[in-house]
C-alpha angles and dihedrals in degrees: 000000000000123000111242121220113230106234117271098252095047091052084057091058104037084052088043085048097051094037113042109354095070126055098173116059097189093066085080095090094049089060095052087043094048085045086056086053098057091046096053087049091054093051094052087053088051095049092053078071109015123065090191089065095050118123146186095221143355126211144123123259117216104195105178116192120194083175098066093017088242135140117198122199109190117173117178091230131141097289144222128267124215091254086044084059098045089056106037104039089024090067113039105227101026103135111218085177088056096047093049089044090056085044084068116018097140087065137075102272094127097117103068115114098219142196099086102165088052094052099038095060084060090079085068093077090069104029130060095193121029127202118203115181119173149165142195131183126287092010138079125260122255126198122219125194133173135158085222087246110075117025121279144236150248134203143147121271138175096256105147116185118063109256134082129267120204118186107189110202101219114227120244117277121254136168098276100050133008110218101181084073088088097065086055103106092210091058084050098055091042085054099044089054098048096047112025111016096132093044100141095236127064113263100209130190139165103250137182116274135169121236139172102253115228119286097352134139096238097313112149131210135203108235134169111237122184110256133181099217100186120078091217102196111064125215093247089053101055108088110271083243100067094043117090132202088251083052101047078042104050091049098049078045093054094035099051114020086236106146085196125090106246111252098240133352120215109193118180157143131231133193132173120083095347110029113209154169119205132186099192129175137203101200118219094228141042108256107240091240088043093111100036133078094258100068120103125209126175136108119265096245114213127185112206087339090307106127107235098168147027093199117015096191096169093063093067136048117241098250091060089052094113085069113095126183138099141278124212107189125175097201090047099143117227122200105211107316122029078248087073122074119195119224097228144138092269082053088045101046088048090063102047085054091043092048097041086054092059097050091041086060096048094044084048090048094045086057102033100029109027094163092051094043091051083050089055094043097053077052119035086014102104084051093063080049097042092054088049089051091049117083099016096287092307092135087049101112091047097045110029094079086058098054125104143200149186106259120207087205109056093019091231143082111287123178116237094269100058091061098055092049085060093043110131112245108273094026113141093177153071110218121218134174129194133212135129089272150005096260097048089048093057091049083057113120092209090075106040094102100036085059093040092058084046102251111154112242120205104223108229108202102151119072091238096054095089094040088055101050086042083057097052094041094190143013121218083335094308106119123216119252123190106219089218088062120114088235098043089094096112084198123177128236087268100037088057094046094051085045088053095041091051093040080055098042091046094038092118088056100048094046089053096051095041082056095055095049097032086132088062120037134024093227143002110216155151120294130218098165095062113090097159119013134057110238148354145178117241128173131256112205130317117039119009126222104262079056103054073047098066093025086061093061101053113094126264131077104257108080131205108237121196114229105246143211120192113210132200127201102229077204099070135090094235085061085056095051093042093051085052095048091053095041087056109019111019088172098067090060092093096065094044093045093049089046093049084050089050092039087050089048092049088052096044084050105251122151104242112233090235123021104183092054081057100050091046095050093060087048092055091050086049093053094045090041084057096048094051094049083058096244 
């Protein structure tokens, strides 16, 4: 019996497969196990037409040996013959799945899986020697071995029922990896149910099980019991109909280790260029690892039920990381081994459906389920901003209809659109404010006069909210305006005349103050925003407060500073004493300019620099208060 060579470039590829293709040596078996699978669909095709193809059953046999260090895989498909060999394990990557699929190709042969000859050469990473012995109708059986070095070998051989037998010869073990785990029928069944638990045909092995022995008095024997370890037919493929919630729920609950009912299932089929199932979840809660390195999104990606991938990142944008759940695509393209996605259009065009279903079931649950879906924004919320704020707002059309904000006016969260359908006439802009919560936002002096005149004001309470509306810049034409700006006044014609005629009246004051504090702020001025409060610090342009306030707190020395404006409410009784202390004592400005700017960085929530100076300054001007009052 002479050795035959495999052909140059295939020796290339089968050194290049064991070597460096594959990175998981265990997902051997779910090749051989998805080859099986092919085999016994190709059978079932034949014997519509051929009587000599028709069977009682199909399945596929997993016989482990720790004896002889040997793992045998036998399915009752249709077989290969001698020349059949010669030409699919002969030629690595010759796909015996792809030519019977152009035979018929008229027929209905979509569901095989393919690329046997691929998939087959990945057996070599755990075996040093490989038996195939197979038979198909109306022919003998030949036997092929090979130790996947040095060419291989056929010959005849007495093998009687139609199917295919591969023995698989372990390696030795050796400190790196322990081959004989794969005869371990514990490790078999957990494989099989990893990688190819919703094949269509039974897997079936002889496992462990307890007994009472006979007559006996509860003694108890080890015995093998044939077992079909795979479940065959998966959730996502059973109709809709027949599924119930405790059904969708139990399984997210199995999958994922999550005790919470998710928020909402979508499950749904697809067909068209790329046809696909897909089981998706929006959880009800953050997982506790969601914002660190160590959080993995990402689908479970499945092709005809065969489990390809654990976290399929590339089928989903960043900003929908927080959906788990699972595709199962027919037309997935695999580049050399089922481990290797290609990035192709098919991949591509799987993620824009997948992506357009998700936005289509918050949008519907923004509209149909309000509560469910504010429930799912305080918590998935800073993911939708983040992914307008990536990529400099590239992601903004598809995001901004999803945000969502605090509103002054109806004291709950609104969308976007919901504002501008409540804009005044004559309204160009989209008011926000910013501050650590709700409640110390509303006590803010800057916004005492917008809300008076009945302007509507976003409440801003997590860092990236203002990245992300400077990001956006505008939404349907209505620019964003932050209400702690210098410029967000919205003044009218005669509020801007009597501002002018008391800055003038007063210049001699201000300048005094703004040259006290010219380290601090940029000018000291009117205001016509204040109604109850004295003072307060807004932002010319460039950063704003609350984000000298994050930016404080990044490491690194050089700090970002916003460019400030004190104002001052010409209303108020402090502008009285202040006009008097200048009038009569210009000198003693400085103390009370530098206490109203502490007093405006303490309200707009700023650390002081030096807390103790503060306190005893307003001692002192107690003390003088109560000697010039003659106590």
């Amino acid at each position: 019996m002479a050795k035959k060579q495999f052909k140059t470039e295939s020796k290339r590829l089968l050194d290049l497969m064991i070597n460096s293709i594959y990175t998981n040596r265990e997902i051997f078996l779910r090749e051989l196990i998805s080859n099986a699978s092919d085999a016994l669909d190709k059978r079932h095709f034949l014997s519509l037409t051929d009587k000599d193809y028709r069977y009682d059953k199909l399945e596929i046999l997993l016989e482990p040996d720790g004896v002889n260090r040997t793992l045998t895989i036998t399915d009752n498909g249709v077989g290969m013959s001698r020349e059949e060999m010669e030409k699919n394990l002969g030629t690595i990557a010759h796909s015996g799945s792809e030519e019977f699929r152009r035979k018929y190709e008229d027929s209905s042969t979509a569901d095989i899986i393919g690329q046997f000859g691929v998939g087959f050469y990945s057996s070599f990473m755990v075996a040093d020697k490989v038996v195939v012995e197979s038979k198909t109708a109306n022919q003998p059986a030949s036997r092929w071995v090979s130790n996947g070095q040095d060419g291989y070998t056929i010959e005849d051989c007495d093998k009687e029922d139609i199917g295919t037998r591969i023995t698989l010869y372990l390696r030795e073990d050796n400190d790196e990896v322990k081959y004989s785990d794969y005869t371990d029928r514990y490790k078999i069944h957990e494989l099989v149910r990893k990688y190819s638990d919703y094949v269509r045909y039974p897997i079936m092995m002889e496992t462990e099980k307890s007994v009472p022995k006979p007559d006996s008095d509860g003694e108890y024997e080890t015995v093998l019991e044939m077992t079909t370890l795979n479940s065959m037919v998966p959730l996502w493929k059973r109709n809709r109909k027949d599924i119930t919630e405790d059904d969708y729920n139990n399984f997210y609950s199995s999958k994922y280790y999550d005790w919470e009912k998710p928020l909402k299932t979508v499950h749904y089929s697809m067909e068209g260029n790329v046809s696909y199932t897909a089981l998706l979840y929006i959880p009800s809660r953050l997982p506790y690892n969601f914002y660190s390195k160590d959080y993995e999104a990402g689908l479970q990606l499945y092709s005809k039920g065969v489990f390809i991938m654990e976290h399929a990142k590339d089928l989903l944008p960043d900003y929908y990381s927080f959906v788990r759940g699972l595709v199962d695509s027919d037309d997935v393209s695999l580049n050399i081994s089922r481990e290797i996605l290609q990035q192709d259009s098919q991949l591509q065009s799987l993620r824009k459906s997948i992506t357009r279903k998700i936005k289509s079931t918050l949008v519907d649950m923004m509209i149909k389920e309000r509560e469910q879906y504010e429930k799912f924004y305080r918590t998935f919320g800073n993911s939708l901003k983040y992914g307008v704020y990536q990529n400099y707002g590239a992601n903004k059309e598809e995001l901004q209809d999803l945000l969502m904000f605090y509103s002054s006016k109806e004291d709950k969260y609104v969308t976007l659109k919901e504002y501008k359908e409540r804009m005044k006439p004559q309204q160009n802009e989209i008011y926000y404010c910013t501050g650590e919560s709700i409640d110390k936002i509303k006590k803010l002096p800057q916004i005492e006069t917008l809300l008076d005149k009945g302007f509507e004001i976003l409440y801003c309470i997590d860092e990236i909210d203002e990245f992300t509306l400077m990001m956006m810049h505008d939404y349907d034409g209505k620019q964003f305006k932050s209400a702690q700006k210098a410029d967000a006044l919205n003044e009218s014609e005669e509020e801007k005349k009597q501002k002018e005629e008391l800055q003038k009246g007063n210049e001699g004051l201000l300048q005094k103050m703004a040259s006290a504090l010219s380290d601090k702020v940029k000018e000291v001025r009117i205001s016509s925003r204040l109604k109850n409060n004295p003072v307060c610090l807004v932002a010319d342009e460039g950063i704003s407060l609350e984000m000298e306030k994050y930016l404080s707190q990044l490491p690194g020395e050089q700090k970002a500073k916003a460019t400030k404006i004190l104002e001052i409410n010409p209303n108020h009784d402090i502008f009285k004493v202040l006009q008097n202390v200048y009038e009569k004592s210009p000198d003693e400005i400085d103390e009370y300019a530098d206490l109203l700017y502490q007093q405006a960085m303490l309200i707009e929530g700023f650390t002081l620099d030096d807390p103790v100076d503060f306190s005893n300054r307003i001692c002192r001007l107690m003390k003088k208060a109560n000697e010039q009052a003659g106590h």
